[in-house]
Gaussian input, Z-matrix of N, CA and C with variables (Angstrom, degrees):
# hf/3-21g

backbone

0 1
 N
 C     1     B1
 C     2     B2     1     A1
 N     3     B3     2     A2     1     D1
 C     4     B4     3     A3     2     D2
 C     5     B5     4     A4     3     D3
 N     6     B6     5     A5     4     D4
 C     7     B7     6     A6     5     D5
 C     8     B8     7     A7     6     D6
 N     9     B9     8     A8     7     D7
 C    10    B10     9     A9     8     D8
 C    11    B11    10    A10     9     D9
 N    12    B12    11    A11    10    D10
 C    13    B13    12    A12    11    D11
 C    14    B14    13    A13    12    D12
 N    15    B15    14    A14    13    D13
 C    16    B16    15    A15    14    D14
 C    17    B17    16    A16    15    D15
 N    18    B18    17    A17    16    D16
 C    19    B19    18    A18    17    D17
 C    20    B20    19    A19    18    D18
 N    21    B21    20    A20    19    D19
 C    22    B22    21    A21    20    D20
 C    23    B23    22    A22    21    D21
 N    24    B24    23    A23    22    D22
 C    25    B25    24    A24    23    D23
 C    26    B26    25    A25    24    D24
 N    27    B27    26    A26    25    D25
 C    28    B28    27    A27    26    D26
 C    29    B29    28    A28    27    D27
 N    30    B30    29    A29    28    D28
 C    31    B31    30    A30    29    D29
 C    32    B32    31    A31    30    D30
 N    33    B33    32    A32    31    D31
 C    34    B34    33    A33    32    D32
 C    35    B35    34    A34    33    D33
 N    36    B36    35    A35    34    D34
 C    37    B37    36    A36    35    D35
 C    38    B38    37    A37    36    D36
 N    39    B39    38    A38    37    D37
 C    40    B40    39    A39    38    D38
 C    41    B41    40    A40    39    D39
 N    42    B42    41    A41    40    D40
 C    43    B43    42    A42    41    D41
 C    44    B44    43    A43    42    D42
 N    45    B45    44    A44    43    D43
 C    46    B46    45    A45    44    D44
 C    47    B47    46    A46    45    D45
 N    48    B48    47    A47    46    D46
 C    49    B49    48    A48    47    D47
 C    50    B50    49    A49    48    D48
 N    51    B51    50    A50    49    D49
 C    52    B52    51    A51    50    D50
 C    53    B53    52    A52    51    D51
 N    54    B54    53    A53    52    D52
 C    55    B55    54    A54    53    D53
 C    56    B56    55    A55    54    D54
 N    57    B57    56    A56    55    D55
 C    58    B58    57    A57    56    D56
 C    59    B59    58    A58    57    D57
 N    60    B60    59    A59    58    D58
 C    61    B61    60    A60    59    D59
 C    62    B62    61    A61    60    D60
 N    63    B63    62    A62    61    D61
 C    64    B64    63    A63    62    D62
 C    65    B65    64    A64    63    D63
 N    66    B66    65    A65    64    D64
 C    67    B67    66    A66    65    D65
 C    68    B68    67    A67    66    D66
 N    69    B69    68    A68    67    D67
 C    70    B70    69    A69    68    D68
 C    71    B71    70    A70    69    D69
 N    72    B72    71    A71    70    D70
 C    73    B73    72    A72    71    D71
 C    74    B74    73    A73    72    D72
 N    75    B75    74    A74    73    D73
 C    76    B76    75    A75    74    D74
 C    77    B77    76    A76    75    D75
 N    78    B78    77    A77    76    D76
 C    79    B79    78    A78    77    D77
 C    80    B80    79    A79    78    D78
 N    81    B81    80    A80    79    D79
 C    82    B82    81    A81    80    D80
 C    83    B83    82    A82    81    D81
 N    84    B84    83    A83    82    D82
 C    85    B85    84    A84    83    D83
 C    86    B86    85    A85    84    D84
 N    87    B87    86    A86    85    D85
 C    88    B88    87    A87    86    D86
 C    89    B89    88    A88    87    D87
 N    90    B90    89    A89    88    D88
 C    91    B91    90    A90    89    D89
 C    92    B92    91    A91    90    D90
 N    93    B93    92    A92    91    D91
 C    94    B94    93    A93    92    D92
 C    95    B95    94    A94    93    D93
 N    96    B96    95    A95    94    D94
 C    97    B97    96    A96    95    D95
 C    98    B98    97    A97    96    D96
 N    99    B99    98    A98    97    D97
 C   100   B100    99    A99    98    D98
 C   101   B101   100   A100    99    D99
 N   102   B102   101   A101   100   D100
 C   103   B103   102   A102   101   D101
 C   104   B104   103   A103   102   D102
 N   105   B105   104   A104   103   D103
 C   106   B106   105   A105   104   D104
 C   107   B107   106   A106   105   D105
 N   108   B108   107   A107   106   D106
 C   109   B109   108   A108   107   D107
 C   110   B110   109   A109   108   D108
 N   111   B111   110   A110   109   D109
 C   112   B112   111   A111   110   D110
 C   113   B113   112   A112   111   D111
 N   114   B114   113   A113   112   D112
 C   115   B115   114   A114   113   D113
 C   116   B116   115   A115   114   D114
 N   117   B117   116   A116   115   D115
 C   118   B118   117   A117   116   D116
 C   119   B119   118   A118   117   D117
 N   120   B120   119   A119   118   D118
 C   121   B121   120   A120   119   D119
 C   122   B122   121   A121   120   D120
 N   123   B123   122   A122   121   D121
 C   124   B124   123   A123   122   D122
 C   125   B125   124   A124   123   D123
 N   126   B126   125   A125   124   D124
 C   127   B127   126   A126   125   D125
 C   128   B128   127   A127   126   D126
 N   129   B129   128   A128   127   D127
 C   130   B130   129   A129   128   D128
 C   131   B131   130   A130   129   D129
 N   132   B132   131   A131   130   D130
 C   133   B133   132   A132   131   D131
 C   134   B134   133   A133   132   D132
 N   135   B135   134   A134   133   D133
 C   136   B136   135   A135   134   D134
 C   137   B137   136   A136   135   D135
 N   138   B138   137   A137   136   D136
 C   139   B139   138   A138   137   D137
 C   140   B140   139   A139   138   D138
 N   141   B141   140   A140   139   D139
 C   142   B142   141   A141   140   D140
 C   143   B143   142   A142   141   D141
 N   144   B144   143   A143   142   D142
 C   145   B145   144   A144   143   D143
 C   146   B146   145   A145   144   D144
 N   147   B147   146   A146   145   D145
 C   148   B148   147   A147   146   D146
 C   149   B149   148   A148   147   D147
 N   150   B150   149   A149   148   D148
 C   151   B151   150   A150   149   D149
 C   152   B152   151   A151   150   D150
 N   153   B153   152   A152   151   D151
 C   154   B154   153   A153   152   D152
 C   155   B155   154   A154   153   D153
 N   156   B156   155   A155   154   D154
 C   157   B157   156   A156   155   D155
 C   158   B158   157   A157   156   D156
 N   159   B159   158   A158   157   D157
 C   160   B160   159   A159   158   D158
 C   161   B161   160   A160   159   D159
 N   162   B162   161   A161   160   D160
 C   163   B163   162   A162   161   D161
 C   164   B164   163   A163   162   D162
 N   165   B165   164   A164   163   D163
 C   166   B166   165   A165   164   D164
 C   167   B167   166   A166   165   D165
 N   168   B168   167   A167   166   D166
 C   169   B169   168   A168   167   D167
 C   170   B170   169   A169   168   D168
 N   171   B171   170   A170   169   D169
 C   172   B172   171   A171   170   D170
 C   173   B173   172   A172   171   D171
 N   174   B174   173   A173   172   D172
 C   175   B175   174   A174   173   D173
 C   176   B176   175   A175   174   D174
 N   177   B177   176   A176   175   D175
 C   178   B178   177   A177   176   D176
 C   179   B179   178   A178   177   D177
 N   180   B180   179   A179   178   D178
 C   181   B181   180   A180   179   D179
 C   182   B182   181   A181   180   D180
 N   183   B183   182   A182   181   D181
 C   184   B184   183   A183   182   D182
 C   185   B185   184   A184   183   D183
 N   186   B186   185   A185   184   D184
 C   187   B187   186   A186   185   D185
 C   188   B188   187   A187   186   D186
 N   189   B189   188   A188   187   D187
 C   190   B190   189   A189   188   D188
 C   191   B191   190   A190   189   D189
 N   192   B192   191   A191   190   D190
 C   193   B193   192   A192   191   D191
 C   194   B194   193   A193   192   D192
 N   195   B195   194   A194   193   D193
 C   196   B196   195   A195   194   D194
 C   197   B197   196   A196   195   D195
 N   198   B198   197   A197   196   D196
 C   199   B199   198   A198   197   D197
 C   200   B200   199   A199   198   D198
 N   201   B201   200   A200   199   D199
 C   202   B202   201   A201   200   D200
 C   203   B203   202   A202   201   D201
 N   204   B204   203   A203   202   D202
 C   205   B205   204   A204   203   D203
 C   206   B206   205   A205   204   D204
 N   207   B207   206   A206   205   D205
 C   208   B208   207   A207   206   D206
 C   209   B209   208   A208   207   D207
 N   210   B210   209   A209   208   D208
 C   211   B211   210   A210   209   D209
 C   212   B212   211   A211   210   D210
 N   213   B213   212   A212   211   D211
 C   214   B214   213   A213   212   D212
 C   215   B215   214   A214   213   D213
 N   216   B216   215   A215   214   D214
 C   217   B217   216   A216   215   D215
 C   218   B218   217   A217   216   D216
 N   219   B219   218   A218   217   D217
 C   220   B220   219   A219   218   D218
 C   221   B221   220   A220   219   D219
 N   222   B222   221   A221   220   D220
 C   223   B223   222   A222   221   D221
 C   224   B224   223   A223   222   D222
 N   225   B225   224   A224   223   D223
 C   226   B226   225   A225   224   D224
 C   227   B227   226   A226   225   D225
 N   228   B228   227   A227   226   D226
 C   229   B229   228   A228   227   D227
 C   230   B230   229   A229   228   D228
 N   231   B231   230   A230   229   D229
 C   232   B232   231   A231   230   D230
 C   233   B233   232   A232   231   D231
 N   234   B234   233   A233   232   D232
 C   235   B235   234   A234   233   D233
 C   236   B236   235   A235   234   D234
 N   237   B237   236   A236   235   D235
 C   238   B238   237   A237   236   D236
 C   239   B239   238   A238   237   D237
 N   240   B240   239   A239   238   D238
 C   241   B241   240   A240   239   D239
 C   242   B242   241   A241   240   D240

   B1=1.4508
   B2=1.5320
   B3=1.2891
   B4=1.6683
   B5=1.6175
   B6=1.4813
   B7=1.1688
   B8=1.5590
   B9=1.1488
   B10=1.8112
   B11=1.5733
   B12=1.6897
   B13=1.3509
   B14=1.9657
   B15=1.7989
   B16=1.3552
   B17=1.7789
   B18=1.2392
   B19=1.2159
   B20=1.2836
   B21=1.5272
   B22=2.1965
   B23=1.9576
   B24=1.2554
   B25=2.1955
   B26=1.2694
   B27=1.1155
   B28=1.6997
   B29=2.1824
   B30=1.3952
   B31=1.7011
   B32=2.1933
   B33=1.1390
   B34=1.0695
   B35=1.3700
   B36=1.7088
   B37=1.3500
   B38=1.8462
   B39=1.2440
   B40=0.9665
   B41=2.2728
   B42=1.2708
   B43=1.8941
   B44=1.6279
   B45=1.3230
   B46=1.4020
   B47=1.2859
   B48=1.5484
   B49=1.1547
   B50=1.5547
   B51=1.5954
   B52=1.4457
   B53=1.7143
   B54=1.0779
   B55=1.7764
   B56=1.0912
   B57=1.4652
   B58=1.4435
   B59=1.0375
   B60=1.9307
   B61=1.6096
   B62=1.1918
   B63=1.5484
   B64=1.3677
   B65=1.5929
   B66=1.3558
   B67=1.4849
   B68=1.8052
   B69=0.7572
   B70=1.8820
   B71=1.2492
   B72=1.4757
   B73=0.9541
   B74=1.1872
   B75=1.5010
   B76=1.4084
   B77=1.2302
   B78=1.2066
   B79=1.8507
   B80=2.0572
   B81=1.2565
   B82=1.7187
   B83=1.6073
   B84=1.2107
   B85=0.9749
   B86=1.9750
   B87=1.0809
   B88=1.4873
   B89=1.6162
   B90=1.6984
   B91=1.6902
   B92=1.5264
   B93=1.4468
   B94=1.8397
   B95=1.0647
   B96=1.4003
   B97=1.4380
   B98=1.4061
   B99=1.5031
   B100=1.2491
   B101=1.8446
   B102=1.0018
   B103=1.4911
   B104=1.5798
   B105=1.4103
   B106=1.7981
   B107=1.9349
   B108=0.9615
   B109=1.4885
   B110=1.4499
   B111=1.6843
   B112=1.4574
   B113=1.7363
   B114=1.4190
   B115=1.3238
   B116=1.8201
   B117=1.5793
   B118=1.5335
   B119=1.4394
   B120=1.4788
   B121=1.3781
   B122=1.9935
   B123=0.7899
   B124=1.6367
   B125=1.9299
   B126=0.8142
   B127=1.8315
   B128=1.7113
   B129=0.8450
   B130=1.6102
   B131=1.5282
   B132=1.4211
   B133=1.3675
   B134=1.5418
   B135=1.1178
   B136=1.7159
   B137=1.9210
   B138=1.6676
   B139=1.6305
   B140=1.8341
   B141=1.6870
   B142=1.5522
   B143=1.7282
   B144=0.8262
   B145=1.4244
   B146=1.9286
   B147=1.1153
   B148=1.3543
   B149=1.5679
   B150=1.8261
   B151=1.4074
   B152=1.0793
   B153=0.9687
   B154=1.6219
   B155=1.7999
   B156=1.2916
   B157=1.6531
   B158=1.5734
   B159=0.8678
   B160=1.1777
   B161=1.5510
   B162=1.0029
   B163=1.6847
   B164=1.6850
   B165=1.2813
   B166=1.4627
   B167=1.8683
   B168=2.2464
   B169=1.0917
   B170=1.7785
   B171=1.1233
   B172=1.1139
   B173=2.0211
   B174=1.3294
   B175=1.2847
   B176=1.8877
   B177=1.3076
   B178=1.5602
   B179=1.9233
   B180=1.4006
   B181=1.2154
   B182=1.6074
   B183=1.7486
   B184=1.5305
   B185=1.2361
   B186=1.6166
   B187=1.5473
   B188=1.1917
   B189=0.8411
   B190=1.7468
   B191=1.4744
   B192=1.1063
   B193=1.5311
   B194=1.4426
   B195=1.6910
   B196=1.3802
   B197=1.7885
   B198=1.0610
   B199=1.7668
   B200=1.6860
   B201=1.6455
   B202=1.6540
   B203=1.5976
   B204=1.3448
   B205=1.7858
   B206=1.8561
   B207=1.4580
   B208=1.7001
   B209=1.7845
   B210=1.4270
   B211=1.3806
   B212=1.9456
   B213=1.6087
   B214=1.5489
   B215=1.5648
   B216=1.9737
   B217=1.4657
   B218=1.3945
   B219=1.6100
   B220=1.4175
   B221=1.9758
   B222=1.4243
   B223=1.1485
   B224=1.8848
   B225=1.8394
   B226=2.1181
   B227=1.6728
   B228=1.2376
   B229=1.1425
   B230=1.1205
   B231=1.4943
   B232=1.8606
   B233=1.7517
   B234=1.6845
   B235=1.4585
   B236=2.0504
   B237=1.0001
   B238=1.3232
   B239=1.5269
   B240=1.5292
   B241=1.0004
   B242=1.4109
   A1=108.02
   A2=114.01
   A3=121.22
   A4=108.31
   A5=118.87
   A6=127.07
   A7=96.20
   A8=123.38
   A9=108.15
   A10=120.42
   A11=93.91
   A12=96.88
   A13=95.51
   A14=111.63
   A15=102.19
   A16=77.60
   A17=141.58
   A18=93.77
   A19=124.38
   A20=109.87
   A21=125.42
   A22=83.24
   A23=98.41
   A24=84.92
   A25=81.14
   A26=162.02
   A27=161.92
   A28=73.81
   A29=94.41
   A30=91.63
   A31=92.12
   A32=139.47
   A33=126.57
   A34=89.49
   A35=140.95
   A36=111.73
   A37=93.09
   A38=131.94
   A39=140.97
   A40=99.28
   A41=108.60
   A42=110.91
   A43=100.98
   A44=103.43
   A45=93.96
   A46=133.42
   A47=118.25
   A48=117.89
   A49=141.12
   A50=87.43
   A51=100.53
   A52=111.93
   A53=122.00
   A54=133.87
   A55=86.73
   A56=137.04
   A57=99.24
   A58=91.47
   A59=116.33
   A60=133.23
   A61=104.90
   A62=108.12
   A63=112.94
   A64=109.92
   A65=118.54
   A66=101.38
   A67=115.01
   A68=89.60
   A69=104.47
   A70=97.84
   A71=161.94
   A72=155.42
   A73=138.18
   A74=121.05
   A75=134.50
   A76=120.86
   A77=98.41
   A78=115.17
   A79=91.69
   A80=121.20
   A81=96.89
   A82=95.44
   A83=157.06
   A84=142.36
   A85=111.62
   A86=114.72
   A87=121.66
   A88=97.05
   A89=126.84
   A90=113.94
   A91=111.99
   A92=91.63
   A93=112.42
   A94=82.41
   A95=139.71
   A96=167.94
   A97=85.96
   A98=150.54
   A99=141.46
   A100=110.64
   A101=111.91
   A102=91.89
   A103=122.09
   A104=110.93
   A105=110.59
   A106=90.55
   A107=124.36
   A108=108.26
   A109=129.01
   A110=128.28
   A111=119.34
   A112=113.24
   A113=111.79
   A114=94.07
   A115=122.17
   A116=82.59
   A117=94.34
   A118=106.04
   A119=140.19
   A120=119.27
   A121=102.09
   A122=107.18
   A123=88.67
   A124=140.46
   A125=94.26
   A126=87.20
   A127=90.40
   A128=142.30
   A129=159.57
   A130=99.71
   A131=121.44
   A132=134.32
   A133=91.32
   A134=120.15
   A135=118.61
   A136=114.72
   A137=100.47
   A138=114.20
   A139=104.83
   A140=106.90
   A141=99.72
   A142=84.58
   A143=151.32
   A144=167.55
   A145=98.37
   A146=91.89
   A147=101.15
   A148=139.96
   A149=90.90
   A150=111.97
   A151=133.32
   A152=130.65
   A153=124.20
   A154=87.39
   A155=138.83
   A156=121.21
   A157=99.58
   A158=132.62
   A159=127.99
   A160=106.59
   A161=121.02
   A162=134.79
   A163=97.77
   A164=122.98
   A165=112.02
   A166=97.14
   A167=76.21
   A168=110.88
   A169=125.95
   A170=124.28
   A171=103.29
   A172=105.35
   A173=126.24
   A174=99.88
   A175=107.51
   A176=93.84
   A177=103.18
   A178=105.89
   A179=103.24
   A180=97.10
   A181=137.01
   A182=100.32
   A183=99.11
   A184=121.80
   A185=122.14
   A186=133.57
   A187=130.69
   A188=131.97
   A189=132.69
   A190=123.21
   A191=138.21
   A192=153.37
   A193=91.64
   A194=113.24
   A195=114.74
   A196=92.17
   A197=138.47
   A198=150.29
   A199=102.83
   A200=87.94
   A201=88.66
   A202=101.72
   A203=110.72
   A204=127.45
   A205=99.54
   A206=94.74
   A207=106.50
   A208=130.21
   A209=103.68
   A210=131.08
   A211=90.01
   A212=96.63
   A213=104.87
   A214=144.08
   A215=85.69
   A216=97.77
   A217=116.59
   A218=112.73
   A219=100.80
   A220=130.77
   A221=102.52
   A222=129.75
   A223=100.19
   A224=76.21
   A225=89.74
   A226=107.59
   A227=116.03
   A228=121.34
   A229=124.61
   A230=99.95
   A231=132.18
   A232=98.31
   A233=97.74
   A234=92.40
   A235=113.85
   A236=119.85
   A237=122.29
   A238=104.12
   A239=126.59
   A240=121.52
   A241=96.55
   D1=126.15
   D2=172.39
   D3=-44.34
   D4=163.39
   D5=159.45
   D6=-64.19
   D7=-63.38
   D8=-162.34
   D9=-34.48
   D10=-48.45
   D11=-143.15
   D12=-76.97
   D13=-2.81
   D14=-168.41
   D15=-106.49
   D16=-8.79
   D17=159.86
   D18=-111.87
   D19=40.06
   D20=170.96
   D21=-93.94
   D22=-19.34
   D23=-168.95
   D24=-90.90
   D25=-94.84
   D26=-64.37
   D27=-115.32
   D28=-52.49
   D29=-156.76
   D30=-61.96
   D31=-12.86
   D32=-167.05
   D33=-114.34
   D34=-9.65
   D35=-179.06
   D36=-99.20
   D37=-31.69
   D38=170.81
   D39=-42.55
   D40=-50.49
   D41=172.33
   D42=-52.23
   D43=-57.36
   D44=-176.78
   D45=-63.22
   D46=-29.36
   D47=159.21
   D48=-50.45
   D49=-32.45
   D50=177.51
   D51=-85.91
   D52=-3.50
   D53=-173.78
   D54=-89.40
   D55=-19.67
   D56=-160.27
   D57=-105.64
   D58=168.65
   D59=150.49
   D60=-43.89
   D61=161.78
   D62=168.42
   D63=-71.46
   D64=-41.09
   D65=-178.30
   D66=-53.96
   D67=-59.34
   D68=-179.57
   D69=-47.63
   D70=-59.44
   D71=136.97
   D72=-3.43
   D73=-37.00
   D74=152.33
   D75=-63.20
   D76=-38.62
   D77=-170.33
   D78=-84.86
   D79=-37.01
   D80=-175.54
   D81=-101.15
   D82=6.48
   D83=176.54
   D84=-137.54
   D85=160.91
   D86=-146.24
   D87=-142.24
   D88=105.91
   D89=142.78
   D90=-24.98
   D91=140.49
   D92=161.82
   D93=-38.09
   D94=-102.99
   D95=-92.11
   D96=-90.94
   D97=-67.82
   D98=177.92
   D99=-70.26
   D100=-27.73
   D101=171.16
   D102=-80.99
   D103=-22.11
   D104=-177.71
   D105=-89.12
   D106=-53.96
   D107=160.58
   D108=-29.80
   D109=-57.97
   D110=167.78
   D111=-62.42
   D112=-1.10
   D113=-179.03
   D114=-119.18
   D115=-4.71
   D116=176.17
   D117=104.91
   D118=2.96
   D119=-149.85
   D120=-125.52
   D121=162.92
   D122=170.68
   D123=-88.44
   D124=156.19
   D125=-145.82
   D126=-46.52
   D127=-43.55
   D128=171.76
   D129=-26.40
   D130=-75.59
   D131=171.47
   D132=-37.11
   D133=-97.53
   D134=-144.13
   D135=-66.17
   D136=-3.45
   D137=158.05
   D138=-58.50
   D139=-37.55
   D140=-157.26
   D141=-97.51
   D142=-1.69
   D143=-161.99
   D144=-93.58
   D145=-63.02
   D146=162.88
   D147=-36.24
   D148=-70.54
   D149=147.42
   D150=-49.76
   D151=-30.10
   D152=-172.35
   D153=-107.06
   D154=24.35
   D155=156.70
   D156=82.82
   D157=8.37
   D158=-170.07
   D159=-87.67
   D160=-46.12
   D161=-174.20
   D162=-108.58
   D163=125.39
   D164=154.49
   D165=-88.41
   D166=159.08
   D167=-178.23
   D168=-169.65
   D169=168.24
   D170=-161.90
   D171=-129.65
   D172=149.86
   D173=-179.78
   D174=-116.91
   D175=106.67
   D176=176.34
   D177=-95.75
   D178=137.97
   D179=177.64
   D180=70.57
   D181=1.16
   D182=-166.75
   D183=73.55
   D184=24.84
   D185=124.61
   D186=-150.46
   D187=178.52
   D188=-148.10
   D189=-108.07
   D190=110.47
   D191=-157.10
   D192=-103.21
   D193=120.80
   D194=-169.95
   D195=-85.25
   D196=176.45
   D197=150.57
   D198=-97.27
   D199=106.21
   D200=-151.82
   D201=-60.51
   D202=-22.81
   D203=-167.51
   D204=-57.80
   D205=-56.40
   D206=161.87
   D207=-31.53
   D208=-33.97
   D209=-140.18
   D210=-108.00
   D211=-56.70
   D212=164.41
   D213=-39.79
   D214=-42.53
   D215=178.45
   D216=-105.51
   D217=-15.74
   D218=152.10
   D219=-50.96
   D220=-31.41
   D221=-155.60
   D222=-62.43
   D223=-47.49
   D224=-174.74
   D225=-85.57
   D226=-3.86
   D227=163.52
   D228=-50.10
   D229=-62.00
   D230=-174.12
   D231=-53.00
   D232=-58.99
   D233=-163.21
   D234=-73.83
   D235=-1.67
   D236=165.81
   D237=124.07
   D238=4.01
   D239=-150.80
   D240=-122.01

């Protein structure tokens, strides 16, 4: 994937992040630290998970809010599904 076209996605999941309420926001997006926790892996792993495009996510504040929906379908990926 080009640099552009991942930062036209980052720049439209980054819009969405900001549309939402804060409650709704908690509920569609996940800390590193709580998303590599629900999945078993270490926050380190799903930082480079991140990096390499594999997981969207967004960086508010100087750390990274996984798209837990992102996080889901990577998940059924892994397992064959």
């Amino acid at each position: 994937m080009t640099s552009e076209i991942l930062m036209m996605r980052n720049k439209s999941l980054v819009d969405h992040y900001l549309r939402l309420d804060p409650v709704e926001r908690r509920r569609t997006f996940l800390s590193t630290r709580d998303a590599a926790r629900s999945i078993g892996v270490a926050q380190r792993t799903l930082q480079n998970w991140i990096m390499e495009g594999k997981i969207d996510a967004v960086r508010v504040g100087g750390r990274y809010m996984v798209l837990a929906e992102s996080l889901e379908q990577f998940i059924r990926l892994a397992d064959g599904g």
